[in-house]
Steps between C-alpha positions, in 0.01 A plus 500: 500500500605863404559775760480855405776664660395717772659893539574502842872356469732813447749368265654743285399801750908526608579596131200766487581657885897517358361659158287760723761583710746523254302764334415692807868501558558641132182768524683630861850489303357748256305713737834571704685525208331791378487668880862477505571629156238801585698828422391598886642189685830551190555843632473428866707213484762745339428805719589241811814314332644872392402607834672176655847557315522896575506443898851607612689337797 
């Protein structure tokens, strides 16, 4: 006799949780990406290394 398989089993769910957080990983990659190469947070990361080098002993 034939049994119809039955959904409950998670096989194959690993692969699509990695695959999800693989591309949540990627979508926060790109969102701090473009923070960081804002021309505000470029300029105050320069203002504070400039700022950093010109301290005198």
């Amino acid at each position: 006799m034939y049994k119809l398989p039955t959904f409950r089993d998670d096989d194959g769910m690993v692969t699509i949780e990695y695959a999800i957080a693989t591309l949540a990983a990627a979508a926060l990659a790109a969102v701090l990406y473009l923070v960081v190469s804002s021309e505000a947070v470029v300029s105050g990361l320069t203002g504070l290394i400039e700022r950093a080098l010109s301290v005198k002993f």
